[in-house]
ROKEVO-237330 format. One record per residue (C-alpha): residue in one letter; x, y, z. Coordinates in steps of 0.1 Angstrom, whole numbers, plus 5000, padded with zeros to 4 digits. Layout:
<kolkes>
AXYZ...
</kolkes>
This chain:
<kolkes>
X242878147917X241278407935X243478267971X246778307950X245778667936X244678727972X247778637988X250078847959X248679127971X249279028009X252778978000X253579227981X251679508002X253879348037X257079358012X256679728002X256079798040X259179628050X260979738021X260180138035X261879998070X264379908054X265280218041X264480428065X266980268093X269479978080X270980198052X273580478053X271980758030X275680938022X277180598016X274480358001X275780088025X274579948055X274580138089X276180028124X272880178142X269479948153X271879668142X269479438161X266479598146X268079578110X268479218114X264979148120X264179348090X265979128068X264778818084X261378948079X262079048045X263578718031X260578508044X258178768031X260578737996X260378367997X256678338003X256278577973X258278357950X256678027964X253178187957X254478317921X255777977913X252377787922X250378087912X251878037870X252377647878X255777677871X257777337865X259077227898X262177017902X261276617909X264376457893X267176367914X269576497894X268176857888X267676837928X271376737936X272377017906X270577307924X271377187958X274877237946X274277557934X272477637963X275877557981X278377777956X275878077960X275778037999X279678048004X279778337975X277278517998X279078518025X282378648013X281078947998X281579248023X279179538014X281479798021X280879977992X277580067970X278479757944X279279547965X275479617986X273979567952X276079217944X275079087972X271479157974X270878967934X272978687950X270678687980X267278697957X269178427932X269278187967X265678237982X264278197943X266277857944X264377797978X261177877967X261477637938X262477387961X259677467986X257177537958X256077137957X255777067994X253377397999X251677257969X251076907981X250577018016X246777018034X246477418040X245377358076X248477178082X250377438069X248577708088X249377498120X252877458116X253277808107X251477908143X253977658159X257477758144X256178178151X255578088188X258377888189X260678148175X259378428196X259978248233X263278118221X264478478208X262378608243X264378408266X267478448241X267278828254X265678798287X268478528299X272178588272X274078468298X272378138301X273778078266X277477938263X279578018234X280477718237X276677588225X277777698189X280777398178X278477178197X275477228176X277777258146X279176858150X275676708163X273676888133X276676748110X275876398130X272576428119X273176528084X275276248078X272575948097X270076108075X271676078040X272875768051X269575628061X268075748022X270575598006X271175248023X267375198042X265175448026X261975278027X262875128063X263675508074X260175688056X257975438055X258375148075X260475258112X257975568115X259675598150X263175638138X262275888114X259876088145X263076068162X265476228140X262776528134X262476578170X266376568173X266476798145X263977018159X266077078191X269177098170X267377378154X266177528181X269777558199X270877698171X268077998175X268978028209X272578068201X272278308171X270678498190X273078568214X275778618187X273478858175X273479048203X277579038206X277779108172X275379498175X277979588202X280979548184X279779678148X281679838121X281179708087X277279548094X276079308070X272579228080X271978978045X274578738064X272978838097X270078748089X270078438070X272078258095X268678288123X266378218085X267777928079X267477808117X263577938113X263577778076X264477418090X262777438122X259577448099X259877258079X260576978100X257677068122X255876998089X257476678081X256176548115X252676698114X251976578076X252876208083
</kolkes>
């Protein structure tokens, strides 16, 4: 109990902070939208806020053991969900005040979705293990976004469709694998299921390396900025990069 409280206050002290930043240089004060300048900085804002937002909600869930989706069904219903809000999200321009506002409560709609989703496996998991892989995915993310500025050029456009079709490759072998060989896949071929994490762990990591570099493109040629969608494309790559790093390390 007292860990939980503890961590409340963490997150909502390092949200407030963030929140101030936030203010202070992503948003247009004449306008309410969002501004054109320290488009690179505003990104990494938001990217800090929605995993500050999402370890909030995954410690507010656990904290008030709130009913946590195991039934396939209510899994498939709010992965679905999870889809609709995604695509929703992502045609919203914030161009105008409303807009801005829409499309932050669909953004805090998605990552409370997530944290439900998460809320079991942070549960379940040993806290040391978790600890670990956090370490690992941070380092991980800070040499690939290091070398992602240090080196653009190294990094094809061309590395984006190519990532695109080997992580729909992978998404396909994988639901394939639960539904036809499920035990053989998790339980069973412990290989086979190493080898798909650690071929979705580079897929992931490409896809850092290469959102990066859009980011990058993208601050030069600004006029409408939208750092929500900015952002949550390089969260979800630091999302998944996690938590397959966990899958491996808590088998």
């Amino acid at each position: 109990m007292t860990g939980s409280i503890t961590a409340l206050v963490s997150f909502v002290a390092t949200l407030l902070l963030t929140l101030a930043l936030v203010f202070k240089f992503s948003i247009n004060r004449d306008t309410g939208t969002f501004t054109c300048k320290k488009y690179i900085l505003n990104t990494y804002l938001y990217v800090i806020l929605s995993f500050v937002l999402l370890s909030l909600f995954i410690t507010l869930v656990n904290h008030f053991n709130m009913p946590l989706p195991m039934n396939n069904l209510v899994l498939l219903a709010m992965f679905l969900v999870l889809i609709g809000l995604v695509i929703f999200l992502n045609t919203i321009i914030p161009d105008t005040l409303g807009k801005m506002v829409l499309k932050h409560i669909i953004w805090l709609i998605i990552l409370a979705i997530f944290a439900f989703q998460l809320g079991f496996i942070v549960k379940m998991t040993n806290s040391g293990i978790l600890a670990n892989t956090l370490l690992t995915t941070g380092l991980l993310v800070l040499v690939l976004t290091a070398f992602a500025f240090w080196k653009p050029e190294w990094i094809s456009f061309k590395l984006g469709p190519i990532l695109f079709f080997l992580l729909l490759a992978g998404i396909i072998f994988e639901v394939s694998a639960l539904i036809f060989f499920r035990e053989q896949y998790l339980i069973k071929n412990k290989m086979l299921y190493k080898s798909a994490a650690y071929a979705f762990i580079a897929i992931f990591m490409g896809f850092i390396l290469y959102d990066t570099k859009m980011l990058q493109v993208r601050a030069k040629v600004c006029k409408i900025a939208d750092y929500i969608r900015e952002s949550f494309k390089l969260f979800l790559d630091i999302l998944n990069l996690f938590l397959r790093l966990l899958s491996l390390k808590s088998r």
